[in-house]
N, C-alpha and C positions, 0 to 999 in steps of 0.2 A: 741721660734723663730726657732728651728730647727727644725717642724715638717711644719712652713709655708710658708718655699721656696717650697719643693716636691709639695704641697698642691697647691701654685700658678702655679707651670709647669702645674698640671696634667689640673689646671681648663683654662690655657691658649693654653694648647694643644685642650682639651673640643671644645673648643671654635672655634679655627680656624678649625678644623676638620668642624664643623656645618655651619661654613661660607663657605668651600668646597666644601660638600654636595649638600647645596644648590645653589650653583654657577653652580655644575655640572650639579643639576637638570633643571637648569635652559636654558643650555646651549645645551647638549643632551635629551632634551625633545622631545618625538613625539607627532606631533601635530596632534591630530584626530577632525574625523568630527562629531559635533555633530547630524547630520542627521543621521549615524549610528546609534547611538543609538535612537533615535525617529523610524527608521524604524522597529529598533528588537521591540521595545514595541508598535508596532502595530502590531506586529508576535505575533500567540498563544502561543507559545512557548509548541508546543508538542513536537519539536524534532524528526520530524518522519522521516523526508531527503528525503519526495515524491517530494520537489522540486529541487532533487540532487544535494545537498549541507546537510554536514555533523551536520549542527542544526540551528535556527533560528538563531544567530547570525552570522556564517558564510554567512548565506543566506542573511541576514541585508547588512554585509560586503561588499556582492558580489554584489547586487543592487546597493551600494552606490562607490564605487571603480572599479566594474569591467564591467560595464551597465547589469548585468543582469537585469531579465523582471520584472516587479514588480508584476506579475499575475502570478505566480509557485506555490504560495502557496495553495496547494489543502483543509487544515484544515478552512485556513482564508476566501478563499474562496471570492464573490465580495466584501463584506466589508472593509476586510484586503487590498486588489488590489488597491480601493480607497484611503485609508489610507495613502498606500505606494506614490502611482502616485501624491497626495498634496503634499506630502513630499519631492519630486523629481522633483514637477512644471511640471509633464506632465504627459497626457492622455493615459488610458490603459483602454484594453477591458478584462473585468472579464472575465476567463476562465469558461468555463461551468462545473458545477459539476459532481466529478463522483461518481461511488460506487461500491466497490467489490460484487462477485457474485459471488458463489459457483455451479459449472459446473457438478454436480454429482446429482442424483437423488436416489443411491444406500444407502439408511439408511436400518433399521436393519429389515424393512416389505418388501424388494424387493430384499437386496443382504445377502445371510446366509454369515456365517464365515466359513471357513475352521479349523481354530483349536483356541482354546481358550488363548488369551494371557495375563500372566498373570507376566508382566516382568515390564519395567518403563511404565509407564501410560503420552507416548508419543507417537506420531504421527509417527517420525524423530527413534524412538527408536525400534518400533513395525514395521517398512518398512525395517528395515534389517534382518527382520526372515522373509525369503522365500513370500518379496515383499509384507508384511503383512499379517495380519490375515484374510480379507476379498475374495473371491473368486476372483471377480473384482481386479487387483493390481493395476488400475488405478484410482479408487475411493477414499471416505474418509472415512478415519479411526478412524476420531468420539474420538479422543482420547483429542484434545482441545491445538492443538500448536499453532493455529489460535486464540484461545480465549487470550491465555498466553499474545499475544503481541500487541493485541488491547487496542490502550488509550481510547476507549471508551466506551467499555464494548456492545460492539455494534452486537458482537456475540454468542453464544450460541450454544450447542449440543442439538440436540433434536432428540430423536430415530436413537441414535448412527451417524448421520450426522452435520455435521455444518450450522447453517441458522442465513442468516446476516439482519440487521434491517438496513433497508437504511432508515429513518430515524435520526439513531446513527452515520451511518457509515460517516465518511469523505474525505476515498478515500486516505486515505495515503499509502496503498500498502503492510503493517508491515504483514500481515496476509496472504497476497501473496507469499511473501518472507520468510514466517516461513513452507509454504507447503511444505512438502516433494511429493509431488504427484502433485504439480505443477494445480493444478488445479482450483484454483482461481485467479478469472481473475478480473483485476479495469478497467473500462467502463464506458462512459458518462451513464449517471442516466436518460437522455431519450432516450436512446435508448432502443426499447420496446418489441426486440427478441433475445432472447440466447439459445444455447447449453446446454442444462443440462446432460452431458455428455461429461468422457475426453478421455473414451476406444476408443485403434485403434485397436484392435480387430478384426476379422473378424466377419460378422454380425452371424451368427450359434453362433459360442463362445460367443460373446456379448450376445446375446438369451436366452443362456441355465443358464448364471450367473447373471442377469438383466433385469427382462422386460421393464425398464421403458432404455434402453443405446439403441444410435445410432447403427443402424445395415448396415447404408451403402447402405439402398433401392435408394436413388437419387431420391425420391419424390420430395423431398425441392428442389433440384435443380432445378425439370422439371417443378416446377410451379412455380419458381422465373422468373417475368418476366422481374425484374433487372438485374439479372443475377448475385446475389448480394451475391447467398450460393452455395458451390460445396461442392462435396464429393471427400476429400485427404486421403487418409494411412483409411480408410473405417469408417471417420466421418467427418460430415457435419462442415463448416468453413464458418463464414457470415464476409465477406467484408464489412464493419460498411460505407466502403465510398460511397459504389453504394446503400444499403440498404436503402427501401423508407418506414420500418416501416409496410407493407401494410397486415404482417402474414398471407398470402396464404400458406409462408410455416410450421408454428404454425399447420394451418387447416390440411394439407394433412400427416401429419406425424402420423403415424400410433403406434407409441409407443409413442407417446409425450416428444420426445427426445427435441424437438425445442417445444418452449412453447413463449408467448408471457408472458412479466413480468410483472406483476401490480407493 
């Protein structure tokens, strides 16, 4: 008998404690939407934050509490857009696709090395010894920090440069942001001229390190009849908004710095 008084507190404290609990729970409960969550799982759920917001469920969040646009998501792309806009009982226009691009045309048949590095087998790592190992310090250095942080496996080195499969590619931006040399650029996916070069350089210097780099002639500019490419800090810059597409200046560029992209 005198082991089941203690015995009955403890299991009558048990007890009220669990009536408490859930009284609390009951009472300070936050009440969520369940449209959050239907939005995140129509999110890929890469996590990549090209619709800047810090992961797909943040971005869920932000749709459903804060009116963001339900077309941010660059992975989902119109599918996901649609998905979201059911979800939220309104109409949205798919964003148009993009796809990153690698602005260098300097691989290991166009730009030598300066000296052999033989340190971390990084991009970010090799650009703090004397602006890289490549002559060019504004090109790529083919070392694969670009590759490291692709979810899609969409990039690859090949003859010491990077080249991106815009097929793979979904335009999240991860591979932009891991350049040290800044020189991959995300770009609607029809637009069908680019820069393959990021040297400002003067054109001699660019010349003598590069044959294939912007040298600052203003060809492209004098036959843009848009008026859509100038020549800045002695490389060509195409205004994407006045751009008609038309590669007059593809044609006239005499190093094939401006190329039209298949």
């Amino acid at each position: 008998m005198e082991y089941l008084v203690p015995i009955a507190i403890f299991a009558a404290l048990g007890i009220l404690a669990g009536v408490l609990l859930t009284a609390a729970s009951k009472v300070f409960a936050v009440k969520t939407d369940e449209r959050t969550e239907a939005v995140s799982e129509a999110l890929p759920q890469v996590n990549c934050g090209a619709c800047g917001f810090s992961g797909c469920s943040d971005y869920a969040d932000a749709i459903v509490n804060k009116g963001a646009e339900c077309n941010l998501c660059k992975p989902g792309g119109e599918s996901a857009a649609k998905k979201i806009a059911a979800i939220m009982g309104v109409e949205v226009t798919a964003a148009e696709p993009e796809v990153a691009f690698v602005r260098c045309s300097g691989d290991c048949n166009h730009t030598p090395h300066k000296y052999d590095y033989d340190g971390v087998q990084s991009c970010a790592a090799c650009n703090r010894f004397y602006d890289g190992s490549k002559l060019c310090t504004s090109g790529c250095l083919g070392y694969g920090d670009c590759v490291s942080v692709c979810p899609q496996g969409a990039i690859s080195i090949v003859d010491r440069i990077a080249k991106i499969d815009k097929a793979k590619c979904i335009g999240c931006g991860l591979c932009a942001n891991a350049c040290p040399n800044n020189l991959i650029a995300v770009r609607k996916i029809s637009q069908p001229v680019d820069i393959c070069c990021s040297s400002r350089d003067v054109g001699r210097v660019t010349r003598s390190i590069c044959p294939s780099g912007c040298i600052g002639c203003k060809l492209c500019e004098k036959n843009c009849e848009a008026g859509a490419i100038k020549v800045e800090n002695n490389h060509a810059v195409i205004d994407y908004e006045k751009c008609t597409g038309c590669g007059k200046c593809a044609e006239v560029c005499k190093v094939h710095a401006v190329r039209k992209i298949m």
